[in-house]
FIBA-583468 format. One line per 3 residues: number of its first residue (from 1); their letters; for each residue x, y, z of C-alpha. Coordinates in Angstrom, 3 decimals, decimal comma, always signed. Last residue first. Example, Ala and Ser with C-alpha at 12.3 -4.5 7.8 and 13.67 -1.06 7.14 Angstrom:
<nodes>
2) SA) +13,670 -1,060 +7,140  +12,300 -4,500 +7,800
</nodes>
This chain:
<nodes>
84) XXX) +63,809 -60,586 +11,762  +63,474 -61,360 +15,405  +62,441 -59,126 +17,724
81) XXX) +61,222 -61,575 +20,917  +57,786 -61,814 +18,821  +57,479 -61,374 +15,420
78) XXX) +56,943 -58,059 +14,164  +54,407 -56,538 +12,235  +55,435 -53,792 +9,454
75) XXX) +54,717 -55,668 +6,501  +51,601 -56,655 +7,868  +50,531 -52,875 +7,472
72) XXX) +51,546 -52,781 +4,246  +49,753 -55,881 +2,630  +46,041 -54,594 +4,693
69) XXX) +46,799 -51,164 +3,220  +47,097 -52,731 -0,659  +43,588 -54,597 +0,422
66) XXX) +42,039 -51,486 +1,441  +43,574 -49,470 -1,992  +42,195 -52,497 -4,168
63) XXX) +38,913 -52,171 -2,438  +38,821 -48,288 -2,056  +39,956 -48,480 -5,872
60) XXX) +37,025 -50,644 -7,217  +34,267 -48,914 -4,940  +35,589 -46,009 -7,078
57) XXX) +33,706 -47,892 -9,745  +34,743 -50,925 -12,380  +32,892 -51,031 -15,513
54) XXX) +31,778 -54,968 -16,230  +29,359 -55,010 -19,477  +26,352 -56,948 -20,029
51) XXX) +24,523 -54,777 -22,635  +20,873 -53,216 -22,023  +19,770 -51,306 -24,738
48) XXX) +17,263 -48,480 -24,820  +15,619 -47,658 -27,606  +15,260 -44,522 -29,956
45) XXX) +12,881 -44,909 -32,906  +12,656 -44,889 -36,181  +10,390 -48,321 -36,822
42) XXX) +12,641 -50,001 -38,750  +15,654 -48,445 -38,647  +15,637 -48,979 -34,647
39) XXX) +18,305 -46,398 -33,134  +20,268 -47,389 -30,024  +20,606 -45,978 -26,738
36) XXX) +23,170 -47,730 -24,421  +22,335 -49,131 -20,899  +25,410 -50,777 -18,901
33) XXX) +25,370 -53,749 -17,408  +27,878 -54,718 -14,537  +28,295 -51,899 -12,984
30) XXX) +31,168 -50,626 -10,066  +29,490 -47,653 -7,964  +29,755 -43,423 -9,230
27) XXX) +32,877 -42,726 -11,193  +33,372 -44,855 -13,734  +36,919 -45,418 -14,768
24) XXX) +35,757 -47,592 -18,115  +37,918 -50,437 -18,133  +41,236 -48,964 -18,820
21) XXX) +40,836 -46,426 -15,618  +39,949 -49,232 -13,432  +42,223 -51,597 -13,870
18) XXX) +45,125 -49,436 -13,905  +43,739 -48,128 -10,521  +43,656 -51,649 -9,335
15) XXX) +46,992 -53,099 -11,069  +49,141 -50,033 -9,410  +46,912 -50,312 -5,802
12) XXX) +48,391 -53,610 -5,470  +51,615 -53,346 -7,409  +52,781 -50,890 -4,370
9) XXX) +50,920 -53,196 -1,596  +53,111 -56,145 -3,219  +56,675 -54,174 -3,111
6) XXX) +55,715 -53,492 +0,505  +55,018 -57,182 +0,993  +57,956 -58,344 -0,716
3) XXX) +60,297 -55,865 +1,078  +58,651 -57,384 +4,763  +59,360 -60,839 +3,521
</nodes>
C-alpha cells in the first residue's frame, strides 16, 4: 500500500504539471475566460473578445503538488503495534 501511494504522489504532481503546461501554463491565477482582441471588418476596429476558455495557474500546481504531499505523507504512517 505504502509503494502504491508513493507511486500515486509521483503520477500526482506528473498529470498536474502536464496539465498545466499543455493547457496554457499561465503564470499568474487559473482563468476560465480569456480576452482576445479581434478585428471588426466592418467597422475597422479593434474589439475585445471574451472566450470561455479553462487555463490552469500556478494555483494549479500548488494544488496538485498539496494533494501529491497529502499521498506521501500517508504513505509513511504506521499502523499501530508496527505492523506492516
Amino acid at each position: 500500500m505504502r509503494k502504491l501511494l508513493r507511486i500515486a504522489a509521483i503520477l500526482i504532481v506528473m498529470a498536474g504539471f502536464l496539465a498545466w503546461f499543455l493547457l496554457g501554463h499561465h503564470t499568474g491565477w487559473t482563468k476560465t475566460t480569456v480576452t482576445e482582441w479581434q478585428h471588426d471588418a466592418v467597422t475597422g476596429l479593434d474589439g475585445p473578445v471574451i472566450r470561455q476558455r479553462f487555463v490552469p495557474g500556478v494555483d494549479w500546481l500548488a494544488a496538485t503538488g498539496l494533494v501529491a504531499v497529502g499521498c506521501l505523507a500517508v504513505s509513511f504512517v504506521r499502523r499501530p503495534g508496527g505492523a506492516r
